[in-house]
C-alpha positions as CSV (number, residue, x, y, z in Angstrom):
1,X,0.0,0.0,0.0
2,X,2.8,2.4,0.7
3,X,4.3,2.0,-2.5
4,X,1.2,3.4,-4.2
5,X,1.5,6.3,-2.7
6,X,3.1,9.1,-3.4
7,X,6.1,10.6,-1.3
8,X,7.4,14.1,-1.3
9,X,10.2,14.8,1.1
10,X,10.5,18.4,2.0
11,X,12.3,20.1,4.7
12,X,11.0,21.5,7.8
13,X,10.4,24.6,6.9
14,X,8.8,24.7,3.4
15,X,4.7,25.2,3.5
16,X,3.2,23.1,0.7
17,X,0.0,23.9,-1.2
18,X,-1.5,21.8,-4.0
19,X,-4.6,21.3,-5.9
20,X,-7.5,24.0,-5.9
21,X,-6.5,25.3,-2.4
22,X,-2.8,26.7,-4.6
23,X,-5.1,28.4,-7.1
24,X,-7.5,29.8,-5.2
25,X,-4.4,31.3,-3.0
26,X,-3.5,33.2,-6.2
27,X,-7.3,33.9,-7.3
28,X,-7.4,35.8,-3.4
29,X,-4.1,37.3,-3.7
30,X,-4.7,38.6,-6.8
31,X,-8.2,40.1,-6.3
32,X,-7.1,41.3,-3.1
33,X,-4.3,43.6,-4.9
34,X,-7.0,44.7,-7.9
35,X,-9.6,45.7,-4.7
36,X,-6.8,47.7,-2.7
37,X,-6.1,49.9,-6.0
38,X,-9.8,50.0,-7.9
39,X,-10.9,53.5,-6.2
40,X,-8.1,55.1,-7.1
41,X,-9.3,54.5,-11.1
42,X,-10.9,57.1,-13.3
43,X,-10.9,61.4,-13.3
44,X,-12.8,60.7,-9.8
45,X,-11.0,57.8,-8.5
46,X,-9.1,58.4,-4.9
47,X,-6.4,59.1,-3.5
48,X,-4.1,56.3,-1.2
49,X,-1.7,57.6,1.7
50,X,1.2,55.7,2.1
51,X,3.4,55.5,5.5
52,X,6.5,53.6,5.0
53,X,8.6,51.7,8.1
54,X,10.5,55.5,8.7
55,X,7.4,57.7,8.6
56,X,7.8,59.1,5.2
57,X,4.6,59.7,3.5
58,X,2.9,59.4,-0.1
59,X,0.2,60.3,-1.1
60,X,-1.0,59.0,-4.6
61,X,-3.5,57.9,-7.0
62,X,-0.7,56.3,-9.3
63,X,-1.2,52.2,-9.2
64,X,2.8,51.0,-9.4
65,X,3.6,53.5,-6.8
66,X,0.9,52.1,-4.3
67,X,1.7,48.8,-4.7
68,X,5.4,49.2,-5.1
69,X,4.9,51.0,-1.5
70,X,2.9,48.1,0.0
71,X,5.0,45.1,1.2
72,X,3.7,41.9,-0.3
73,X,4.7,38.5,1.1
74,X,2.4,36.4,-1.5
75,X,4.4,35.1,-4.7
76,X,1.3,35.3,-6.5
77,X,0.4,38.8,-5.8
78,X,4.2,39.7,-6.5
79,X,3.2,37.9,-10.0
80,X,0.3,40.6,-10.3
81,X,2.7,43.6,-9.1
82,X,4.9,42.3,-11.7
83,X,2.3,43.2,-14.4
84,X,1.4,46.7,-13.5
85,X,5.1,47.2,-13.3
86,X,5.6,45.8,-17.1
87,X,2.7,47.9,-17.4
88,X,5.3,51.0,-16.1
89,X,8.0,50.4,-18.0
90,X,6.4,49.8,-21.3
91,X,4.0,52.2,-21.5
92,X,3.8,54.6,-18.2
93,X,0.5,54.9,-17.9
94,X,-2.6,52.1,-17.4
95,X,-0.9,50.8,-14.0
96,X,-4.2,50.6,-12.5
97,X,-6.3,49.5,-15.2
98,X,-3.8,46.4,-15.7
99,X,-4.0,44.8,-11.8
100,X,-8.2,45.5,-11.7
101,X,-8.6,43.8,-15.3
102,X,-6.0,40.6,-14.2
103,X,-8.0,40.4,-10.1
104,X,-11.2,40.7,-12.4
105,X,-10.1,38.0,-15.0
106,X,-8.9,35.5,-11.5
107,X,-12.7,36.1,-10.4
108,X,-13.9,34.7,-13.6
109,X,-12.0,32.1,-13.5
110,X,-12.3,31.3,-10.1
111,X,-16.2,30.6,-11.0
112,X,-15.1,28.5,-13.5
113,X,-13.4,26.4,-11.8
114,X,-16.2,25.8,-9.1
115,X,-18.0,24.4,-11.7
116,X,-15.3,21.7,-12.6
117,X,-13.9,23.4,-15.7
118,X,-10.3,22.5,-15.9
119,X,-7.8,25.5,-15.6
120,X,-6.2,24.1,-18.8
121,X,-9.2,24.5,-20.9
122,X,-10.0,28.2,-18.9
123,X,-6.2,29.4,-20.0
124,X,-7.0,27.8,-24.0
125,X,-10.3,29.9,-24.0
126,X,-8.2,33.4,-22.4
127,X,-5.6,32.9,-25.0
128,X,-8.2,32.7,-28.0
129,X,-9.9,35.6,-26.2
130,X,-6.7,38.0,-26.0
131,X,-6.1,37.4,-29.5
132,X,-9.8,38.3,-30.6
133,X,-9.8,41.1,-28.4
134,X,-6.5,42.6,-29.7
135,X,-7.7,42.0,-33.2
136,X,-11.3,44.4,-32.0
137,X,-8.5,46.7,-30.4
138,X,-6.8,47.3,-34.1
139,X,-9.7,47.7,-35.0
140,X,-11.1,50.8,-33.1
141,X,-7.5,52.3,-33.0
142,X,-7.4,55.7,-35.5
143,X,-4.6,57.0,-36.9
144,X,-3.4,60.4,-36.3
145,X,-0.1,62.7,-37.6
146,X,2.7,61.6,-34.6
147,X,2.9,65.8,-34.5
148,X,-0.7,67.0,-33.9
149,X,0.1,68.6,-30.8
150,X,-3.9,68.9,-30.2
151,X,-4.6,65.6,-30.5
152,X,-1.4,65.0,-28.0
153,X,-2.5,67.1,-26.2
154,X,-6.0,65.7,-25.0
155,X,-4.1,61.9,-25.1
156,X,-2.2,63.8,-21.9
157,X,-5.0,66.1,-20.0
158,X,-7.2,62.1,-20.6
159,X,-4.0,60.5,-18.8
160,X,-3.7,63.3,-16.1
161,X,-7.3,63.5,-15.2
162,X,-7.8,62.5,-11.6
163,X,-5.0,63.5,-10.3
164,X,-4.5,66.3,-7.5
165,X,-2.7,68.5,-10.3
166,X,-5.3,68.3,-12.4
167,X,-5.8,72.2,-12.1
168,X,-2.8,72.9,-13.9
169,X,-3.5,70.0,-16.3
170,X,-3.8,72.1,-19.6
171,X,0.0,73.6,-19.0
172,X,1.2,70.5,-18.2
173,X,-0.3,69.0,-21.4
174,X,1.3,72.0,-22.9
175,X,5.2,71.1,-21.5
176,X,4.6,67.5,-22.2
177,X,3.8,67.7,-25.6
178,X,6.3,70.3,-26.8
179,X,9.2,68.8,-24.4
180,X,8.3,65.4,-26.5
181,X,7.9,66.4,-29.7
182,X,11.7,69.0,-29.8
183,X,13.3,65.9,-28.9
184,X,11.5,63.2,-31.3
185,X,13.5,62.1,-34.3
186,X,12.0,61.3,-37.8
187,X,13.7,58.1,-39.6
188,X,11.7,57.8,-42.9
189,X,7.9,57.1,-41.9
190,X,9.1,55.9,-38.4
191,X,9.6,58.5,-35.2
192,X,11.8,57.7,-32.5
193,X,11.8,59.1,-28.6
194,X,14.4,58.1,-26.2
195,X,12.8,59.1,-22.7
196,X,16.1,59.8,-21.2
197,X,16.2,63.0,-23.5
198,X,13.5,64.5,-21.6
199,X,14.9,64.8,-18.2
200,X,12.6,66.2,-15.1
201,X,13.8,68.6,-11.9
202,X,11.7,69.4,-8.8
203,X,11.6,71.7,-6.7
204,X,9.7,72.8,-3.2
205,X,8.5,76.4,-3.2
206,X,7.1,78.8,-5.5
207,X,3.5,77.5,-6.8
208,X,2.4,74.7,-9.6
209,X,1.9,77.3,-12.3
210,X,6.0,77.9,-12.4
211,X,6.6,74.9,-14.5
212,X,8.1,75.8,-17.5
213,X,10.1,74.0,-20.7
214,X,13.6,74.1,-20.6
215,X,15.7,73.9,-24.1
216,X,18.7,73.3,-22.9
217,X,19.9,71.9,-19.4
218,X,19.3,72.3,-15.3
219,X,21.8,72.2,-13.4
220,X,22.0,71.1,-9.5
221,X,24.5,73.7,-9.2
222,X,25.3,77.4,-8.4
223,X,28.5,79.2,-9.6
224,X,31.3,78.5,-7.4
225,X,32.6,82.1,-6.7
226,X,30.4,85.2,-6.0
227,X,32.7,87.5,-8.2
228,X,31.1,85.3,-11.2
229,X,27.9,86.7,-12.9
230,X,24.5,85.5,-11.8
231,X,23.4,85.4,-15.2
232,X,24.9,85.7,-18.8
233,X,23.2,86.6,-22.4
234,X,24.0,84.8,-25.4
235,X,25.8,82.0,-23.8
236,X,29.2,80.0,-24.9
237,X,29.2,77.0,-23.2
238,X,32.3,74.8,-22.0
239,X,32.7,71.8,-21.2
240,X,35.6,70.0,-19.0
241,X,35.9,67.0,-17.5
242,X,39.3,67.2,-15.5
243,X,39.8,69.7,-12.6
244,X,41.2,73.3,-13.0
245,X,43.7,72.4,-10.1
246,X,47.2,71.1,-9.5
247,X,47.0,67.7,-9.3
248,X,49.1,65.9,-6.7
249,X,51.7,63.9,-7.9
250,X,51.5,60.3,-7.7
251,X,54.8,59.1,-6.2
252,X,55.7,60.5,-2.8
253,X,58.2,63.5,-3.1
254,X,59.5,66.4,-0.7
255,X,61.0,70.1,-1.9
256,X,63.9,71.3,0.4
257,X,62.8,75.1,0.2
258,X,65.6,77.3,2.4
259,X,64.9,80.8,1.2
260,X,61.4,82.5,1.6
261,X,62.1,83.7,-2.4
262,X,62.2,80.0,-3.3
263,X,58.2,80.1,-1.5
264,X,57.7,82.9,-3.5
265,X,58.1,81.0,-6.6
266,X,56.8,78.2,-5.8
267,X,53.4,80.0,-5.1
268,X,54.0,82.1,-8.3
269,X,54.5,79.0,-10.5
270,X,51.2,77.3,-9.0
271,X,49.4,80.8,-9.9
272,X,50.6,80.8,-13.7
273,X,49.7,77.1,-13.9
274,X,46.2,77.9,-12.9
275,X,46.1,81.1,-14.7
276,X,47.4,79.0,-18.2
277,X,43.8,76.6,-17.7
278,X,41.7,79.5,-16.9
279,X,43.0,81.4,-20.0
280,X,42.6,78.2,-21.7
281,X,38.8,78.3,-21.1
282,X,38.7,82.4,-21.6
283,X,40.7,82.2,-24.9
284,X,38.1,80.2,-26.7
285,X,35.6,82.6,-25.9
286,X,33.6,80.7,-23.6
287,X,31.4,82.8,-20.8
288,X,30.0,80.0,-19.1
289,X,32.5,76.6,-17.6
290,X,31.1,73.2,-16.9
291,X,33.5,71.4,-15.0
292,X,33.2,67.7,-14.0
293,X,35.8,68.3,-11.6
294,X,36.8,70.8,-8.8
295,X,38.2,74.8,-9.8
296,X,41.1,75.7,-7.7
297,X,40.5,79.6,-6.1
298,X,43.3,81.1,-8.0
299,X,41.3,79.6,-11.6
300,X,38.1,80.8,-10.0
301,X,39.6,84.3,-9.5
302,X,41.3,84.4,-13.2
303,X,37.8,83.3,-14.4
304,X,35.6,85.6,-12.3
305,X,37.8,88.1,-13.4
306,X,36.9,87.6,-17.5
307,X,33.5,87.6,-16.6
308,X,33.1,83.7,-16.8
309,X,30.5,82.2,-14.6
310,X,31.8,78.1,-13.6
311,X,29.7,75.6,-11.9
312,X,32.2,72.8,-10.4
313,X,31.7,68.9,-10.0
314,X,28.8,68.7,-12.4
315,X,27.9,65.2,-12.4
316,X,28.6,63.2,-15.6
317,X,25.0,62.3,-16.5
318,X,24.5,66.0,-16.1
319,X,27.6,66.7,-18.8
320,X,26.5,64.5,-21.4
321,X,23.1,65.8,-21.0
322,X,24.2,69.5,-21.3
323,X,26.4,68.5,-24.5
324,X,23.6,66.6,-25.9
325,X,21.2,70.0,-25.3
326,X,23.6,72.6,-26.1
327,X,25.1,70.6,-29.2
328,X,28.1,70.8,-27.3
329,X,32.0,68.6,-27.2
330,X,32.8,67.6,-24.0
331,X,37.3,68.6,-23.5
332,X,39.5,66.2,-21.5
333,X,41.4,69.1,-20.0
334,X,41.1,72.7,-20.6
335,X,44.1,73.0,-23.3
336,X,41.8,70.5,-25.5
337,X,39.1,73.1,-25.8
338,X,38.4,74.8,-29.3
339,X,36.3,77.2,-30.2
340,X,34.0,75.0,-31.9
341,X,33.7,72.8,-29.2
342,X,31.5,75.3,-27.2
343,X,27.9,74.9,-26.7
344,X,25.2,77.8,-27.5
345,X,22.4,79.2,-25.6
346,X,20.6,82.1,-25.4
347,X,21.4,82.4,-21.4
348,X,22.3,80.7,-18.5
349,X,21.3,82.0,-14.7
350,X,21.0,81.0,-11.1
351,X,17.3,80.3,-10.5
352,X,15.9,82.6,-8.0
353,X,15.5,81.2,-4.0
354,X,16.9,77.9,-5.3
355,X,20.6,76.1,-5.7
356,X,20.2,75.6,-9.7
357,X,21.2,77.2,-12.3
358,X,19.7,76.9,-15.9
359,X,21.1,77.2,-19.5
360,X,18.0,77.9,-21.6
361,X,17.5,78.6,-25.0
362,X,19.0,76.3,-26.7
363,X,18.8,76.1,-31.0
364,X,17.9,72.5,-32.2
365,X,18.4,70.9,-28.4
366,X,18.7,67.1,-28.7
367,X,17.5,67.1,-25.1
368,X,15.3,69.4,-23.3
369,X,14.3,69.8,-19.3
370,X,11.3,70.0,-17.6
371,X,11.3,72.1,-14.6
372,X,8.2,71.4,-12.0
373,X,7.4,73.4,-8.6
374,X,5.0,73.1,-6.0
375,X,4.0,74.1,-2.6
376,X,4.9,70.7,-0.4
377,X,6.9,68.0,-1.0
378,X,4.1,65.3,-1.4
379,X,2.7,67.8,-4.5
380,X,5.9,68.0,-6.2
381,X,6.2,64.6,-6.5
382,X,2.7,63.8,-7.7
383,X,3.3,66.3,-9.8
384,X,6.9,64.5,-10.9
385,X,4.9,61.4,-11.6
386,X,2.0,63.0,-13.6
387,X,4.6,64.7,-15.7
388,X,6.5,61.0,-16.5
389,X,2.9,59.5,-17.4
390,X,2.3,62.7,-19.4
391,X,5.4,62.4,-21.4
392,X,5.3,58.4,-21.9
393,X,2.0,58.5,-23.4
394,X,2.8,61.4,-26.1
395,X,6.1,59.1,-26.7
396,X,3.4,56.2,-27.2
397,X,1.3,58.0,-29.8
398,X,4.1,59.8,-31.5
399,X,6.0,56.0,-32.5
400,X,2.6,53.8,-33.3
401,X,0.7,56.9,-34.3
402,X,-2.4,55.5,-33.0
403,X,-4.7,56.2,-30.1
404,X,-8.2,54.7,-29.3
405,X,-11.4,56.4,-27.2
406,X,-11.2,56.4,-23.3
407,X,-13.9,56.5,-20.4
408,X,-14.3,52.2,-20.7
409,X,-15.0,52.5,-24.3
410,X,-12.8,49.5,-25.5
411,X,-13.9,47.7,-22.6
412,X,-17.2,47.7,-23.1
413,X,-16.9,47.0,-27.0
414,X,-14.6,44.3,-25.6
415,X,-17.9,42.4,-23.7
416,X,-20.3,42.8,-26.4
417,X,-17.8,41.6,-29.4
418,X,-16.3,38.8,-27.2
419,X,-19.3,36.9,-26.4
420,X,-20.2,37.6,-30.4
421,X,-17.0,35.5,-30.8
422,X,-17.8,33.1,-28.2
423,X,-21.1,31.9,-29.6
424,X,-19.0,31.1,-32.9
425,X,-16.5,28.4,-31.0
426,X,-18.5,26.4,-29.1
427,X,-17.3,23.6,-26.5
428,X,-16.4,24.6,-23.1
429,X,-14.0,27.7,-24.5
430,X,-17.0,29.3,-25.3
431,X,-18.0,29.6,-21.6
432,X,-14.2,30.7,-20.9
433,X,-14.0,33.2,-23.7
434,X,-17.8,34.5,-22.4
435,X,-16.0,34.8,-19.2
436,X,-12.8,36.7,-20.2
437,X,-15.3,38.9,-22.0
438,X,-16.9,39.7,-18.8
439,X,-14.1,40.5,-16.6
440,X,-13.5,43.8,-19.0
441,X,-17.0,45.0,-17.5
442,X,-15.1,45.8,-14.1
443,X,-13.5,49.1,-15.7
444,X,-17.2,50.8,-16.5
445,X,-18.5,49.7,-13.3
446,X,-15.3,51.1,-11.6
447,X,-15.6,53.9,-13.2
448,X,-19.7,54.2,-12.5
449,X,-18.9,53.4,-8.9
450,X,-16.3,55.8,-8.2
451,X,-18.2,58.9,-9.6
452,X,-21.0,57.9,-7.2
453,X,-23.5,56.3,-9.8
454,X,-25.2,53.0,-10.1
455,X,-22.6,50.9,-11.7
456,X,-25.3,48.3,-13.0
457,X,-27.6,51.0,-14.8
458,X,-24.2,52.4,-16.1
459,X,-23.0,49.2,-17.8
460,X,-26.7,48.0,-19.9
461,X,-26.5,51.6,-20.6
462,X,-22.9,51.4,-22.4
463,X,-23.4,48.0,-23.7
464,X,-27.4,49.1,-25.6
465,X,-24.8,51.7,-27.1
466,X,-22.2,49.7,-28.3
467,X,-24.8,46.8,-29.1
468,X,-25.9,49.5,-31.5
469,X,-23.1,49.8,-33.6
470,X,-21.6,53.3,-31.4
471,X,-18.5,52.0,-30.5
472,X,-16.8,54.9,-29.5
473,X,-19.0,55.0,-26.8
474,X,-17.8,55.4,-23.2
475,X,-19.1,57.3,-19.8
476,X,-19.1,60.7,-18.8
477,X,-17.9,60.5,-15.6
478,X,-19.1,63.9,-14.5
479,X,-22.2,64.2,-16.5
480,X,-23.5,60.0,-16.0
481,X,-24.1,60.0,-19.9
482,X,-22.4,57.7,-22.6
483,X,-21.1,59.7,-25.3
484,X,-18.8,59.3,-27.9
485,X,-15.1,59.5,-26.6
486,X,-13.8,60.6,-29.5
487,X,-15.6,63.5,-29.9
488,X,-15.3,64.1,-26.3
489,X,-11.8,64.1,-26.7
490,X,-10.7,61.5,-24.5
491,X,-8.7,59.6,-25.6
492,X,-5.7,57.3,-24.9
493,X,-2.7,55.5,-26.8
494,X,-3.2,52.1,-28.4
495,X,0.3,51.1,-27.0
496,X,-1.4,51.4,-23.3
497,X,-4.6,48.9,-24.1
498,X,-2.9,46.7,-26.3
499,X,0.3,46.1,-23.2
500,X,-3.0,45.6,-20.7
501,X,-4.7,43.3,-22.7
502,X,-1.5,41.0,-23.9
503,X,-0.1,40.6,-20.2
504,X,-2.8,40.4,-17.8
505,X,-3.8,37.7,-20.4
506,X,-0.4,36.1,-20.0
507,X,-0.1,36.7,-16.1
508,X,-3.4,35.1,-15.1
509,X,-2.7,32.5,-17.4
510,X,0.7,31.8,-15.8
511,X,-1.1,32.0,-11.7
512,X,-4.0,29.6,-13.1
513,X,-1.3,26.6,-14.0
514,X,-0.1,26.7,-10.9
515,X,-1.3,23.5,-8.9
516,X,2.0,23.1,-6.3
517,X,3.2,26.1,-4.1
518,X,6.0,25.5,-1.8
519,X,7.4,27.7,-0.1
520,X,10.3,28.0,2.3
521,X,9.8,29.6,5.6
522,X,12.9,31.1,7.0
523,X,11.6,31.0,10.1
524,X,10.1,28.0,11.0
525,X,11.7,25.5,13.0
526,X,14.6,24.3,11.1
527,X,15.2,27.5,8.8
528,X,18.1,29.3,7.9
């Protein structure tokens, strides 16, 4: 009889879970994750306050940063976390929408498998259902001219909605779209964004509407002598990467001095050294020095002196940024410098109550900055995280040069077509492609629920529309009518429905195969 049976030998410490009970583990981890973010979704979704282990505080309606806060033990729920954050990095936008849709899609499922359908057959009937669905997605997408800056535009002030900075949503849409499209390159038919060209500096004080667009470069820096100018016109820009000091030699040496004229010219031949790589940086022409590197007090003098303002130990990110905005050469060592190695702006100065200084103006800047203030910390950086979801969606639209109606449009065309499709396959992968169609109704009754309407009138109401050929069709939060999106002008990029679709598809999927869970407890009797 013993020999029939099976016999797993495990260690002390690992917990084991098999069958169902490992599957519906996953299916309450993973609607536990889409329940803790689902009333932060839509233009009147809330906001989450976060208190980390040292008493710093967040306060956001942004999915990845909630649940990136959040300390999750479960392996399935990391597997969901996972998602949104492919969701992130991809995309930038749709965080949310990605864990509700995957703890919606575990719901369905789990209902399925109470009534003994195997999870095998459930994931065959998903898959067939993500590719139908991403074939009605194409579908509904419209193209639009990558640089239509009003149709950018409303992609951003749609993506932006919701959150506490929405007041100041129509000049951030503004910054966005121009930051994106100075820095886009054209390669035939195709456009190209690299995000790191638009880079983004905070700062506390001053008030939201002192954001502005930077051609050209901010710098965490202020001039390192208070002879120098706080501010220079028409700027020539230089760029060095070793210091303007004597460097110490390498092998360990000592100078017999015996006369105080030997001091003298000892002190005198430091000077002239100094005062040769200054003149080296004045000769060129240059008014403004970037140095990577320290500037010894007899350089800063010589350079104050000419009228030269020089910030000192300028990062190296910072220096290939500035070069890249300022169509600037970066020079070893000040005697490398030329003439046409200097970068051009229209000016560079300190910025006012603030340790940064900013070179703006730049003519045909490969990179450009984005400059954000607000009132208290906690805005600033809601306002830092609006402004990278803002950018990454006009980066979306600008390389597929699609975008598709908002306001639980697609879903809702998603539930009607789906079960369309079902009817057509038959077997038990129609009732798992009717239910993948279903879990897409979550996002309109989110939405209903969160602007304080009944989510169930709501949803018949968007799905007679749609039923009806009106496809565009989503719901007015504010007003409680379905109108078309389109027209309405919210709208989204394809990119960010196409990424939700394909891996909460593939991520439930993955969670419903699982049968065995073991996992090792470090501190149980026996661990490590």
């Amino acid at each position: 009889m013993l020999a029939q049976q099976p016999v797993i030998i495990l260690r002390e410490n690992v917990e084991r879970t098999h069958g169902y009970e490992a599957q519906r583990s996953n299916i309450a981890a993973a609607k536990a994750l889409a329940e803790a973010v689902r009333s932060t979704l839509g233009p009147r979704g809330m906001d989450k306050m976060l208190i980390d282990g040292t008493g710093d505080i967040t306060i956001t309606n942004d999915g990845i940063t909630i649940l990136d806060e959040i300390s999750v033990q479960h392996p399935g729920a990391k597997m969901v976390i996972e998602v949104s954050r492919t969701q992130d990095e991809e995309v930038g936008d749709g965080t949310t929408t990605a864990v509700v849709v995957v703890g919606s899609l575990m719901e369905q499922a789990e209902i399925l498998l109470n009534k003994k359908i195997h999870p095998t057959v459930i994931c065959r009937g998903y898959r067939m259902g993500m590719s139908k669905a991403l074939e009605i997605l194409e579908g509904m997408a419209t193209t639009v001219d990558p640089f239509n800056k009003e149709i950018l535009s409303s992609i951003v002030q749609t993506a932006i909605t919701g959150k506490s900075i929405e007041n100041v949503k129509e000049k951030i849409s503004e910054i966005a779209v121009e930051a994106v499209t100075a820095v886009a390159e054209k390669n035939g038919k195709k456009i190209t964004v690299d995000e790191d060209d638009v880079q983004i500096k905070s700062h506390k004080g001053s008030s939201m509407d002192d954001a502005e667009l930077i051609r050209g470069v901010v710098l965490e820096k202020t001039r390192v002598n208070q002879a120098m100018p706080k501010s220079i016109k028409n700027a020539k820009v230089a760029l060095v990467t070793s210091p303007l000091e004597i460097r110490k030699t390498e092998v360990k040496a000592k100078i017999k001095i015996s006369s105080t004229e030997q001091v003298d010219a000892f002190g005198q031949q430091e000077r002239e050294a100094l005062k040769a790589m200054a003149d080296a940086v004045i000769s060129t022409g240059a008014n403004v020095l970037l140095c990577q590197k320290g500037i010894a007090d007899a350089a800063q003098y010589f350079l104050a002196k000419a009228g030269v303002m020089a910030l000192e130990d300028v990062p190296e990110k910072d220096m290939k940024f500035a070069a890249r905005a300022l169509n600037a050469g970066i020079a070893n060592k000040a005697d490398d410098l030329t003439k046409s190695m200097l970068g051009t702006a229209a000016g560079a100065e300190e910025i006012e109550d603030t340790e940064m200084t900013k070179i703006f103006g730049a003519k045909n800047p490969k990179t450009v900055t984005i400059l954000l203030r607000g009132t208290t910390t906690y805005l600033v950086d809601e306002l830092e995280r609006a402004m990278v979801d803002a950018t990454r969606v006009v980066m979306d639209t600008m390389e597929d040069g699609k975008y598709v109606p908002g306001g639980a449009a697609i879903e809702t065309e998603l539930v009607v077509k789906l079960r369309e499709y079902a009817a057509t396959i038959g077997g038990r992968e129609q009732i798992a492609i009717e239910s993948y169609a279903d879990a897409f109704a979550i996002i309109p009754i989110t939405l209903a629920e969160n602007s304080g309407m009944n989510p169930i009138d709501k949803l018949v109401e968007l799905k007679a529309a749609h039923a009806s050929g009106k496809k565009n069709y989503g719901l007015n939060v504010f007003t409680g009518k379905a109108v078309d999106m389109l027209g309405e002008g919210v709208i989204e990029p394809l990119r960010c429905k196409r990424q939700t679709i394909q891996s909460s598809a593939e991520a439930v999927e993955m969670l419903l195969r699982v049968d065995d869970m073991m996992v090792s407890r470090n501190d149980a009797p026996g661990g490590m």
